[in-house]
C-alpha positions as CSV (number, residue, x, y, z in Angstrom):
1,X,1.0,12.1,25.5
2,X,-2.5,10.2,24.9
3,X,-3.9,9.6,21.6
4,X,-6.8,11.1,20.5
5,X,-9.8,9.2,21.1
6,X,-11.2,9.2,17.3
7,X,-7.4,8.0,16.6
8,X,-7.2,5.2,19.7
9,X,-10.7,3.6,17.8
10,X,-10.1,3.8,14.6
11,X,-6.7,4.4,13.1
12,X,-5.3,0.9,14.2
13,X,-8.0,-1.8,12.6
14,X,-6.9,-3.9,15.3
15,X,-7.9,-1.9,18.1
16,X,-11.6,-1.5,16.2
17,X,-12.0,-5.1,15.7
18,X,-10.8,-5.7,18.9
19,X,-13.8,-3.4,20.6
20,X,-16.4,-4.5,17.9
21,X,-15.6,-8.2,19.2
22,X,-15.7,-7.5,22.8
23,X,-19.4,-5.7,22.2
24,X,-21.0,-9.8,22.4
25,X,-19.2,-10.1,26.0
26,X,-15.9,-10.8,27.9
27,X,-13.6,-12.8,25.8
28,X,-10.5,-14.6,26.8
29,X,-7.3,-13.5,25.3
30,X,-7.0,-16.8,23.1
31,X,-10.2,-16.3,21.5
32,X,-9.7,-13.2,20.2
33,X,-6.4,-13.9,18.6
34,X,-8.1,-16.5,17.0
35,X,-10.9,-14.2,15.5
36,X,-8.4,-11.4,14.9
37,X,-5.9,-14.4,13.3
38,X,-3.3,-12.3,14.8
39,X,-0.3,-13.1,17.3
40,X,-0.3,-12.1,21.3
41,X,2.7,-9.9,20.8
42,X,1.5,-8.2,18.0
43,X,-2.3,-7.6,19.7
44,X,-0.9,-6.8,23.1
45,X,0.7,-3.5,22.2
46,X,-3.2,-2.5,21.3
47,X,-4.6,-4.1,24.2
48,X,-2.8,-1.7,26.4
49,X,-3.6,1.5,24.5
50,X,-7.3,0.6,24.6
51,X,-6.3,-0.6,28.5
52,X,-5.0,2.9,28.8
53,X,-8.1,5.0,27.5
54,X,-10.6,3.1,29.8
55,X,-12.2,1.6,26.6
56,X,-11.2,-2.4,27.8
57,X,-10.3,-3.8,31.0
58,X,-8.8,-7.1,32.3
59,X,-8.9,-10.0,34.5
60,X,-6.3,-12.8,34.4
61,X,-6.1,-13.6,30.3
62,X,-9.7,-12.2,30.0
63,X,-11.0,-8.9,28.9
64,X,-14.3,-7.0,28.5
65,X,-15.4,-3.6,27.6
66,X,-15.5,-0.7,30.2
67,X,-18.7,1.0,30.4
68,X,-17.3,3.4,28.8
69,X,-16.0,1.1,25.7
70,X,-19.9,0.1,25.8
71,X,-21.1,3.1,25.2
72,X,-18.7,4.3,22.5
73,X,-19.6,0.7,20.1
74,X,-22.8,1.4,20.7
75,X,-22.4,4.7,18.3
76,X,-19.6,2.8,16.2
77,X,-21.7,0.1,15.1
78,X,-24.7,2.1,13.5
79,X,-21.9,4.1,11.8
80,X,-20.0,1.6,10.5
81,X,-23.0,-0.1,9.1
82,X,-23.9,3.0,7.5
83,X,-20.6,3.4,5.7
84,X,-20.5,0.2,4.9
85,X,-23.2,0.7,2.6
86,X,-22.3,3.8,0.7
87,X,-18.7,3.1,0.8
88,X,-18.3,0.8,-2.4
89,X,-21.3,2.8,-4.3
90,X,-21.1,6.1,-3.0
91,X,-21.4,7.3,-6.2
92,X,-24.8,5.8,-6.8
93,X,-26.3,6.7,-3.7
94,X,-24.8,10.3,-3.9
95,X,-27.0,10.6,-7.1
96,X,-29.9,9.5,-5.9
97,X,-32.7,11.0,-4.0
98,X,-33.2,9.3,-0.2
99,X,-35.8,12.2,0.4
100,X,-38.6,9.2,0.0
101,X,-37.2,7.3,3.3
102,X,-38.5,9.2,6.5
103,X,-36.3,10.4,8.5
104,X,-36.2,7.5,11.6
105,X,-35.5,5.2,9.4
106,X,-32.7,7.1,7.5
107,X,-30.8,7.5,10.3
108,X,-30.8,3.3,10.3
109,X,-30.3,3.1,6.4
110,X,-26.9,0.8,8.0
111,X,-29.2,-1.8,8.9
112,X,-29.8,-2.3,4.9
113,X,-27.5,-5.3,4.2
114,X,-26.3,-7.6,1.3
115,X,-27.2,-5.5,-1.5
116,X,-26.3,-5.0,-4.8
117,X,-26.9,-3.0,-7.8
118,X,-28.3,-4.3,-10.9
119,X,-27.6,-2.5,-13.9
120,X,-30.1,-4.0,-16.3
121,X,-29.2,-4.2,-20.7
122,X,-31.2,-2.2,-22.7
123,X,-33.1,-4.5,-23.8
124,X,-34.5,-5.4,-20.2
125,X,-34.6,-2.2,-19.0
126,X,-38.4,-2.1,-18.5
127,X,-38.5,-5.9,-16.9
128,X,-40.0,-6.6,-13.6
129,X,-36.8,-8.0,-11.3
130,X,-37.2,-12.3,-11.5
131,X,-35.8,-12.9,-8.5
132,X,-38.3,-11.2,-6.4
133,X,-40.9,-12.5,-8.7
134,X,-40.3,-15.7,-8.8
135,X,-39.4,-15.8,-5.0
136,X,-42.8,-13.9,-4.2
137,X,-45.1,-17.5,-5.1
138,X,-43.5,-19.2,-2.2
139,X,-43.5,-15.7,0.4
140,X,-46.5,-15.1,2.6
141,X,-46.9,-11.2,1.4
142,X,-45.9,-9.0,-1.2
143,X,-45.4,-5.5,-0.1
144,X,-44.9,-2.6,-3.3
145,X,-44.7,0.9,-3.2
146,X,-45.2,2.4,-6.5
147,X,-45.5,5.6,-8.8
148,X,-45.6,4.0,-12.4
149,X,-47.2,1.8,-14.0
150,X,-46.4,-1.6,-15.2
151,X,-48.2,-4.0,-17.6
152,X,-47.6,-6.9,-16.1
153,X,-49.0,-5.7,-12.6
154,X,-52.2,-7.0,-12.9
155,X,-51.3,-10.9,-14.3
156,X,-48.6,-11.1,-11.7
157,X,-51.1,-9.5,-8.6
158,X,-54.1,-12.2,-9.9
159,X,-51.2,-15.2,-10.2
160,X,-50.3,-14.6,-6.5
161,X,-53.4,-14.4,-5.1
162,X,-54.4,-17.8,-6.5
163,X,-51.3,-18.9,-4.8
164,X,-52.8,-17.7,-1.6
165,X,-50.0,-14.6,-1.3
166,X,-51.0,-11.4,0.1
167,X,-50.3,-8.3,-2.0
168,X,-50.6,-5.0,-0.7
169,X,-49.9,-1.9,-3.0
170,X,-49.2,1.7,-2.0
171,X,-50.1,3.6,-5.4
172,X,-49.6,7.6,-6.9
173,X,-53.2,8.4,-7.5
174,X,-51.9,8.5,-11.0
175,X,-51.0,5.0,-11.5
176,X,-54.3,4.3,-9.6
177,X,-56.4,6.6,-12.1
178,X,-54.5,4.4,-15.2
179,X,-55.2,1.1,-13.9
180,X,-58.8,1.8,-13.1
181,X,-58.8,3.5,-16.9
182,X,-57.1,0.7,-18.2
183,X,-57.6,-2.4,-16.7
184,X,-61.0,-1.7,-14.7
185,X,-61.9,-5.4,-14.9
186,X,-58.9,-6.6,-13.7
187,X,-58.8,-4.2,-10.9
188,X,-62.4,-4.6,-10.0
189,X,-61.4,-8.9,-10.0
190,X,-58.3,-8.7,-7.6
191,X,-60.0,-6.0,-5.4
192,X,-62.9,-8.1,-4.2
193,X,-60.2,-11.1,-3.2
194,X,-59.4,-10.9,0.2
195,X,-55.8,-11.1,0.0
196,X,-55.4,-8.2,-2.0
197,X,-55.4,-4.9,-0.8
198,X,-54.8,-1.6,-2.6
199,X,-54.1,2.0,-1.0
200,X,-53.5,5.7,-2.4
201,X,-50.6,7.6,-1.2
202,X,-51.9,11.4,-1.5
203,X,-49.0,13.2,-1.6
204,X,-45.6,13.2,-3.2
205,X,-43.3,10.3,-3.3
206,X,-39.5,11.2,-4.4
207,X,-39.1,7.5,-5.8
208,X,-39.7,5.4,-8.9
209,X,-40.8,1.8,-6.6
210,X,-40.0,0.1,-3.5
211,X,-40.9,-3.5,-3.4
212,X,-40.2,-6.3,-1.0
213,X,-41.3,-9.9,-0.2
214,X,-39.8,-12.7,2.5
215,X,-36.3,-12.8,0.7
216,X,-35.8,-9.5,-1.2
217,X,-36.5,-5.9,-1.7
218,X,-35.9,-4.0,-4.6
219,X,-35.5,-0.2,-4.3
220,X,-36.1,2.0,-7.5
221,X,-34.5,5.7,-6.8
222,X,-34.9,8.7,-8.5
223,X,-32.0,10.2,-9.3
224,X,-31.2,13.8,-7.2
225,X,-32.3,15.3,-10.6
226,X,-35.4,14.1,-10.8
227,X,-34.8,11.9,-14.0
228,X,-35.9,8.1,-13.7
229,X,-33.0,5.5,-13.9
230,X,-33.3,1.6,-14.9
231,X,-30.9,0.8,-12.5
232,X,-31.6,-0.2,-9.1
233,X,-30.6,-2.0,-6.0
234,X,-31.5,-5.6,-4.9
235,X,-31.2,-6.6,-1.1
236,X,-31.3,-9.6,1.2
237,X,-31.5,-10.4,5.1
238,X,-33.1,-10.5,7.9
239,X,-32.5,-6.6,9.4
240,X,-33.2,-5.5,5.5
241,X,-36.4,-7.0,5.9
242,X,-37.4,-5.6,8.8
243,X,-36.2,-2.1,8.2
244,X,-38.0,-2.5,5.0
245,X,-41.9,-3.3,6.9
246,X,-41.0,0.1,8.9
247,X,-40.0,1.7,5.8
248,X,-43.9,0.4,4.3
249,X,-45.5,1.2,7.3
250,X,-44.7,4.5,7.2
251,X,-46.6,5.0,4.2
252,X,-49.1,2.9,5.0
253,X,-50.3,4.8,8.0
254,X,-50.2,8.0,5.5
255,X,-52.6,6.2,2.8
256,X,-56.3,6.0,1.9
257,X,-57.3,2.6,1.9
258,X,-59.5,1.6,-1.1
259,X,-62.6,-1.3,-0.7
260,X,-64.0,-0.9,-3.9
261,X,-64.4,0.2,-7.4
């Protein structure tokens, strides 16, 4: 009696590793014991059950995926990426709000890679991340997403554009209301340079910030409360990146551009 598919692709890791492998193309039998760091009498026994649900398929010593097989990692990969993510914090992102991230892009949240928490102390709880600050002088743009308020917004916006950096901020018009309040001469300064450029977001955004340069984005969630938290999540990589410019863009396109005070 046949396995169940669900239990041929994922109850044996070897059997999954073997079809995530054999997603890049046909592989020779040596190869993959080498990747797997397994023996050929202990992998063969898998081969043949993958063999046997027309997920594989073989030529001499050399085997590929089955249309079939392609299809199926096709959906594993996204899903695997995606638990991959929540898996070690599920906590955290079970008590936080992801209403903020449209729904496209949701479905892809697997693509967000290398990330970690940061927990700050107390006593730093209201400081601005370093490594994205610091790492934003030498990055092309600076991309924020914002519904506070922080003091040191307008020094760090006036020290990157005399570094020649880009910044473009998606505000609450709240925050925009309190700089222009607040800091009108600042705000009047940076909004006549060409490299920086300022929007209002006129309806609700279920987050605290969402920030990102050419290295790193930092994510500020609500929690599924409502209540604010200091903690956050910092992340790295190329897909992160790019998932990250959709993720702006989607705002962006919903925003009221503003030219001048």
């Amino acid at each position: 009696m046949k396995k169940h598919l669900l239990d041929v692709i994922f109850a044996s890791d070897k059997r999954k590793s073997v079809l995530l492998i054999l997603k890049s193309g046909p592989l020779e039998m040596e190869l993959l014991l080498s990747q797997l760091r397994t023996t050929r009498q202990s992998l063969l026994p898998q081969m043949k059950i993958l063999e046997e649900n027309h997920l594989i398929t073989h030529f001499a010593d050399s085997y590929k995926l089955t249309i079939i097989g392609k299809l199926i990692v096709d959906e594993m990969v996204p899903l695997l990426d995606t638990i991959d993510i929540f898996e070690d914090e599920i906590d955290y992102w079970g008590t936080h709000n992801l209403d903020f991230i449209s729904p496209r892009l949701l479905k892809r949240i697997g693509e967000i890679d290398n990330c970690k928490i940061i927990r700050p102390q107390i006593s730093s709880i209201y400081e601005l991340n370093q490594e994205i600050i610091n790492s934003s002088y030498t990055s092309r743009s600076l991309f924020i997403i914002t519904t506070f308020f922080h003091p040191h917004y307008p020094s760090l916006f006036s020290e990157l554009i005399k570094n020649k950096v880009n910044v473009y901020a998606i505000v609450s018009k709240e925050v925009f209301d309190r700089v222009k309040n607040n800091y009108y001469s600042d705000l009047e300064k940076i909004v006549k340079s060409n490299l920086f450029h300022i929007y209002i977001y006129p309806h609700e955004m279920a987050l605290q910030s969402f920030t990102y340069n050419d290295y790193y984005i930092v994510m500020r969630m609500l929690k599924t409360n409502g209540e604010t938290d200091s903690s956050y999540l910092l992340c790295s990589n190329s897909n992160t990146l790019e998932w990250s410019g959709e993720l702006f863009e989607y705002y962006l396109k919903r925003s009221n551009p503003i030219t001048e005070i």
